[in-house]
C-alpha positions in Angstrom: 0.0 0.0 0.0 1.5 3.7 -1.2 2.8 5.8 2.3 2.8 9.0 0.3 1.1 11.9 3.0 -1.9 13.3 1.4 -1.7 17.2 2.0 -3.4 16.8 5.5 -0.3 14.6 6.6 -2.0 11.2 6.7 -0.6 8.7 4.7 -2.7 6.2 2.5 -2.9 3.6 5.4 -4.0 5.8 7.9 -6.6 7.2 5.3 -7.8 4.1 4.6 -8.5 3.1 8.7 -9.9 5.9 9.3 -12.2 5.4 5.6 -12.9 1.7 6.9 -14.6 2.6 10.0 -17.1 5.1 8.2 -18.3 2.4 6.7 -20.9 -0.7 8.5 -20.7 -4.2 8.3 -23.3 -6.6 8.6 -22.9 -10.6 9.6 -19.8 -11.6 12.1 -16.2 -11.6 10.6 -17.4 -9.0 7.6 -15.2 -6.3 9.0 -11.9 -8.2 10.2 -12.2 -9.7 6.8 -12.3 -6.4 5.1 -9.0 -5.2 7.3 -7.1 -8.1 6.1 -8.0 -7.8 2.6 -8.2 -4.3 1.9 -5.7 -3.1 4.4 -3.6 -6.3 4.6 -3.4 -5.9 8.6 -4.3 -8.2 11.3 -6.7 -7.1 12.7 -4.8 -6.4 16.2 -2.4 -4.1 14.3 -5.5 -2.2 13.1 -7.1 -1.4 16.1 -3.5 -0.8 17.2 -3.5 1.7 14.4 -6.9 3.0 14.9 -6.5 3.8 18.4 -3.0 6.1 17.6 -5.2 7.7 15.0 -7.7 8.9 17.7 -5.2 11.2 19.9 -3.4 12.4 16.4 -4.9 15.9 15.5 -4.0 15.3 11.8 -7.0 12.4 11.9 -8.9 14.9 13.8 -9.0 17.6 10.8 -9.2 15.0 8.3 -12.7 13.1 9.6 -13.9 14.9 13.0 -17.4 13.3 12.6 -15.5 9.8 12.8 -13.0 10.6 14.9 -14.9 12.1 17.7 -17.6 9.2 17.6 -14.9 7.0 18.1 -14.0 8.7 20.6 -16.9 9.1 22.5 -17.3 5.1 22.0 -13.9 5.0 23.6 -14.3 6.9 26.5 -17.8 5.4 27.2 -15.7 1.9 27.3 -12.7 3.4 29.5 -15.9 4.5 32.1 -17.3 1.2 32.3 -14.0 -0.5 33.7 
């Protein structure tokens, strides 16, 4: 997959997490499936990925309506612990 930085700083990877989780997926194993496919990434490595992308400010300007959702669904987990 191409690393080029797109002119908001993300490279095509990170693009392409934070494109992933816009999207739904219906019936079990549809979206680990897509992350290995698609993004050739276990799936650890992606939420691995995904989680860095929530605290980086360049995600942040490049999909707030994703970004804060996930966080929101982040926090909401960390408060149930």
């Amino acid at each position: 997959m191409e690393r080029r930085a797109d002119t908001d700083g993300l490279g095509a990877r990170e693009r392409g997490v934070l494109a992933l989780e816009r999207r739904g997926f219906a019936g079990a194993g549809a979206k680990e499936r897509a992350i290995r496919e698609e993004l050739d990434l276990s799936p650890v490595r992606y939420y691995q990925l995904l989680n860095a992308l929530l605290d980086d400010p360049r995600a942040l300007a490049h999909d707030p309506v994703t970004v804060n959702r996930l966080r929101r669904v982040r926090e909401a987990r960390r408060a149930e612990r």
